[in-house]
C-alpha positions in Angstrom: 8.8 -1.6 9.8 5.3 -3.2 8.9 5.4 -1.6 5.6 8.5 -3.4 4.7 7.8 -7.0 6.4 4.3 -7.1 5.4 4.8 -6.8 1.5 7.9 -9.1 2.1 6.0 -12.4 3.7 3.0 -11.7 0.9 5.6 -12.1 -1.6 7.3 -14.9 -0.1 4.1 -16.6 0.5 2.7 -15.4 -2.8 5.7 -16.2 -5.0 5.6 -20.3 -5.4 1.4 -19.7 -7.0 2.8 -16.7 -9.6 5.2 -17.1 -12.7 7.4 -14.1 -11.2 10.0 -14.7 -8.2 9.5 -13.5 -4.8 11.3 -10.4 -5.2 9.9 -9.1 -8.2 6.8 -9.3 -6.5 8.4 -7.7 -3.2 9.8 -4.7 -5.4 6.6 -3.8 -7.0 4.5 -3.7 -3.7 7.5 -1.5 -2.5 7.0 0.8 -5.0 3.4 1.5 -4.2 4.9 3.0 -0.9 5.5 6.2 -3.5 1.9 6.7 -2.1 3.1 8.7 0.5 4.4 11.6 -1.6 0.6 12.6 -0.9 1.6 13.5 2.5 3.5 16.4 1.0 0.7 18.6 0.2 -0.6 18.3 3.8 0.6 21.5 6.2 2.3 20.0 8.2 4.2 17.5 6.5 4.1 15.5 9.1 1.8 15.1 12.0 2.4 11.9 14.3 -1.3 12.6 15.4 -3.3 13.1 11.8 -5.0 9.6 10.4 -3.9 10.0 6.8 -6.9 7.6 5.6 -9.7 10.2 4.5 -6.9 13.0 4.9 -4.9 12.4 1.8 -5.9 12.7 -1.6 -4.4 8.7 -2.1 -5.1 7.9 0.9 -9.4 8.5 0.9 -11.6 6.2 -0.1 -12.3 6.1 -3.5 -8.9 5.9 -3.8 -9.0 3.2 -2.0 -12.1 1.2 -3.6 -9.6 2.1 -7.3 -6.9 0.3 -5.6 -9.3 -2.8 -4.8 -10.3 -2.7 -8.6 -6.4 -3.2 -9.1 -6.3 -5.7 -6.7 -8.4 -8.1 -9.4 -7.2 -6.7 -12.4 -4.3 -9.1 -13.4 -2.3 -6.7 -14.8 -2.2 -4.3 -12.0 -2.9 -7.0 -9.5 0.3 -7.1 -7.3 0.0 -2.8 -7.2 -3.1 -2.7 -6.0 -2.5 -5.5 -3.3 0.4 -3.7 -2.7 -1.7 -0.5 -2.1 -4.2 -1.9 0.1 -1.4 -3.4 2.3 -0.6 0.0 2.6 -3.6 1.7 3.6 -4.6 -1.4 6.0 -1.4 -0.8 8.0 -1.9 3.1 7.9 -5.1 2.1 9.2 -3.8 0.4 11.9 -1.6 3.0 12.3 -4.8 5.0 12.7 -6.1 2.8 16.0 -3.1 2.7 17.6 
């Protein structure tokens, strides 16, 4: 639920300070949640107990320091937010 609501409020928020609308913005920091195709290499799939951060290959962190780099680059700038959105909530996801 997070990973949808979270990248939806940054876009809202973020939308009126960019040349690009809301959703645009929204869509590409939805894509980012391809990141999770990582967890497919992982035996099991799924493990409701397993932190993915420092587990997955896109989830460790040099991954995660690239995605920061993206985060400034204005190019990639609204993947790499959209990446560290992600990992901050599957780092949450980790404490709870």
């Amino acid at each position: 639920m997070l990973h949808v609501a979270v990248p939806l409020v940054v876009a809202r928020l973020a939308a009126p300070h960019t040349k690009r609308h809301w959703w645009v913005l929204f869509v590409t920091m939805m894509a980012t949640m391809l990141v999770d195709l990582d967890h497919l290499l992982a035996t099991p799939i799924y493990d409701p107990l397993r932190c993915s951060i420092g587990f997955h290959p896109l989830h460790s962190l040099p991954a995660i320091a690239a995605y920061a780099v993206m985060a400034v680059v204005p190019r990639s700038r609204w993947v790499g937010i959209g990446l560290l959105i992600h990992m901050a909530l599957d780092g949450l996801d980790c404490l709870v």
